[in-house]
C-alpha positions as CSV (number, residue, x, y, z in Angstrom):
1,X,59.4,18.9,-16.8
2,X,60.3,16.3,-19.4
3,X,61.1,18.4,-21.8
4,X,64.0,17.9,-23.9
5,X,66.1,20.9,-24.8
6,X,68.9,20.4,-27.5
7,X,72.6,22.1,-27.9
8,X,73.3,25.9,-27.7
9,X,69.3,26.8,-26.7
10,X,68.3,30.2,-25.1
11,X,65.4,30.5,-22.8
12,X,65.0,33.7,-22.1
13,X,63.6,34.6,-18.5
14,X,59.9,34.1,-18.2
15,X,59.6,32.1,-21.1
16,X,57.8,28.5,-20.6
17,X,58.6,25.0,-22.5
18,X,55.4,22.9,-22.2
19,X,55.9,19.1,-20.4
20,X,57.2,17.0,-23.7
21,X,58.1,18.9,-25.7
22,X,61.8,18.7,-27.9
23,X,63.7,21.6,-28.5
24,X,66.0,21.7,-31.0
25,X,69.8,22.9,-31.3
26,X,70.0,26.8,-31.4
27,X,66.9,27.4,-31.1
28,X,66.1,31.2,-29.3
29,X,62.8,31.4,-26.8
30,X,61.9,34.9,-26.3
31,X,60.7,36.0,-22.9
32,X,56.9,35.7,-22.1
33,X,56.4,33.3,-24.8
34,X,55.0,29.2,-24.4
35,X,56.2,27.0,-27.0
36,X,55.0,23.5,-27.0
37,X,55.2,20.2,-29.1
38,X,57.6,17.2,-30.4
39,X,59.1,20.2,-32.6
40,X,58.5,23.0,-29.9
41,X,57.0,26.3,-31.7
42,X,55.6,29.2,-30.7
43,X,52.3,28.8,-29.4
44,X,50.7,31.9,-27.6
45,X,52.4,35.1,-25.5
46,X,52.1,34.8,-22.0
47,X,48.7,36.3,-20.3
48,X,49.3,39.1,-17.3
49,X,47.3,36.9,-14.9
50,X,50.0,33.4,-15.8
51,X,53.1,36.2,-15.3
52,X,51.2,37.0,-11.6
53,X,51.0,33.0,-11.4
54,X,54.5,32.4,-12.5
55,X,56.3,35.0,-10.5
56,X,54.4,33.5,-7.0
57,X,55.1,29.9,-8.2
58,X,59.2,30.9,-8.1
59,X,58.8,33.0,-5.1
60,X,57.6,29.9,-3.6
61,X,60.0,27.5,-5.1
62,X,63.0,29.4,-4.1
63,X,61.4,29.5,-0.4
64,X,61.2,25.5,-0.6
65,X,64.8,25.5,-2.1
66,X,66.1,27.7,1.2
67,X,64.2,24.9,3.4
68,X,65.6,22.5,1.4
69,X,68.9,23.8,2.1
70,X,68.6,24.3,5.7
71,X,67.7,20.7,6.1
72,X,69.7,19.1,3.9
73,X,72.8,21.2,6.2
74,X,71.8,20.4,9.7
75,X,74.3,18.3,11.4
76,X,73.8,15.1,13.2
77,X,72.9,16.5,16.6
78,X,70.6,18.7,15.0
79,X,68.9,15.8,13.1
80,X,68.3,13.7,16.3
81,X,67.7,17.1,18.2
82,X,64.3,17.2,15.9
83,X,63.3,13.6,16.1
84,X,64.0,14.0,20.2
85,X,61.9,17.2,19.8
86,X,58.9,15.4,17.1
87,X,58.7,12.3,19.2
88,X,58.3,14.5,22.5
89,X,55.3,15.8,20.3
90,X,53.5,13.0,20.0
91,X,53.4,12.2,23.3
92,X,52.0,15.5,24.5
93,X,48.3,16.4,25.6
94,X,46.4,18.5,23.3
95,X,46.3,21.2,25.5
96,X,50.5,21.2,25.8
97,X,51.4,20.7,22.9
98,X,49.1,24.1,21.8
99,X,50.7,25.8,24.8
100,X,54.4,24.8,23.3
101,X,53.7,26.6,20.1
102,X,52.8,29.1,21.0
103,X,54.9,29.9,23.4
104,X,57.8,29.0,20.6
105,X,55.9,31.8,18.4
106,X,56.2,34.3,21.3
107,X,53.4,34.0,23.1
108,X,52.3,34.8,26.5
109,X,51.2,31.7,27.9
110,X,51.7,32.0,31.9
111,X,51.6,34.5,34.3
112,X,55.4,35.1,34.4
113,X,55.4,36.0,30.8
114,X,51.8,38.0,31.4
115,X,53.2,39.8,34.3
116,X,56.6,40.8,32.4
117,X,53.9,42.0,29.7
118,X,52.4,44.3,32.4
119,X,55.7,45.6,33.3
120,X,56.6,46.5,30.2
121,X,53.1,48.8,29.3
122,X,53.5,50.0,32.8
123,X,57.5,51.3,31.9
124,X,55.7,52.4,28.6
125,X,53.4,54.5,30.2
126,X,56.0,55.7,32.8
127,X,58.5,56.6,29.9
128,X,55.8,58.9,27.8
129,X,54.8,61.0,31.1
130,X,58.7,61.2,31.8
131,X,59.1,62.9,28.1
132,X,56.3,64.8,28.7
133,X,57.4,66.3,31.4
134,X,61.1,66.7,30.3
135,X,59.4,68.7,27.7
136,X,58.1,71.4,30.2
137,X,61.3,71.1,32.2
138,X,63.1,73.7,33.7
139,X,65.7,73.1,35.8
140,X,65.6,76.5,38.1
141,X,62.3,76.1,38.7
142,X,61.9,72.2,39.1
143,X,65.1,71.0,41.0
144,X,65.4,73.7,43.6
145,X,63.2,72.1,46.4
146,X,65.8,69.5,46.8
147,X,67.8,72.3,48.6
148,X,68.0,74.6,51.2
149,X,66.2,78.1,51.2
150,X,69.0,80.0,50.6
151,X,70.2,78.3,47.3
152,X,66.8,79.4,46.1
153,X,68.0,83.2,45.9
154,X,70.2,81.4,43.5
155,X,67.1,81.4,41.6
156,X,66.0,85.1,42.0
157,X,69.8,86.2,41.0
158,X,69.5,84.3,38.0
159,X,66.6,85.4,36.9
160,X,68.1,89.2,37.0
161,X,71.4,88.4,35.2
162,X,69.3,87.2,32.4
163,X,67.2,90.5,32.5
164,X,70.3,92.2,32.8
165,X,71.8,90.4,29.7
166,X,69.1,91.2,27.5
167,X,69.0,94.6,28.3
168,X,72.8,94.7,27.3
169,X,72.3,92.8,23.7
170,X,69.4,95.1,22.6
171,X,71.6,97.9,23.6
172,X,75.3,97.5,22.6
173,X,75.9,101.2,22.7
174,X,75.6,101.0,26.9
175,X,78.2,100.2,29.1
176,X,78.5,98.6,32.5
């Protein structure tokens, strides 16, 4: 800020130019270095703690440059969509305008939103019995009482063939 940097300088990154001071032509700033004065020179290596503080102070300077950006792009509608939106503001109650943002953060802030809340827990809960019992499902056992008596020998039948088939894999040398 202020300073004056001259021809064909190189600031390398992290390196800091004090308010004031003059730079001249050429001149090569190594990173993590401050120089200062009319005729900047070297003055000290940059402490951990001021790399910490420099690193947050462009995090938050390229944050202000992306709101910057965004406002500086809105179109007209969007500009008097605001105002509408700040001057709405203003004449709210205390109570509204608290219950406006937070509903705009996502809030629950009447029953309809409180009740979709319950719902959703409730389906929660629902879903992890459902996988708990798919886990212990088996569908010969568990789906035959939605049919007649005599599909349940079904049942019994298959239980044999699979008897059967083991039998025949842990003895290949037997024949049907």
């Amino acid at each position: 800020m202020g300073a004056s940097i001259g021809k064909g300088v190189i600031i390398e990154a992290n390196a800091v130019v004090a308010a004031g001071s003059v730079v001249e032509d050429d001149t090569r700033i190594p990173s993590h270095q401050i120089w200062a004065g009319d005729k900047a020179k070297y003055l000290r290596d940059i402490t951990n703690e001021e790399r910490e503080s420099l690193n947050e102070f462009m995090d938050e300077m390229k944050s202000l440059a992306e709101v910057h950006f965004d406002e500086t792009n809105k179109t007209t509608r969007e500009i008097i969509n605001d105002l509408d939106k700040v001057e709405a503001e203003d004449y709210m109650k205390p109570t509204e305008f608290a219950i406006a943002k937070l509903r705009e953060m996502g809030f629950p802030v009447d029953e309809e939103d409180q009740d979709l809340i319950e719902q959703r827990i409730i389906m929660r809960e629902y879903e992890q019995t459902e996988e708990a019992d798919m886990k212990n499902y088996d569908p010969y056992t568990q789906d035959l009482y939605h049919f007649p008596d005599h599909l349940k020998v079904y049942q019994e039948n298959y239980s044999q063939y699979d008897e059967l088939k083991q039998y025949f894999e842990e003895n290949p040398s037997v024949v049907a």
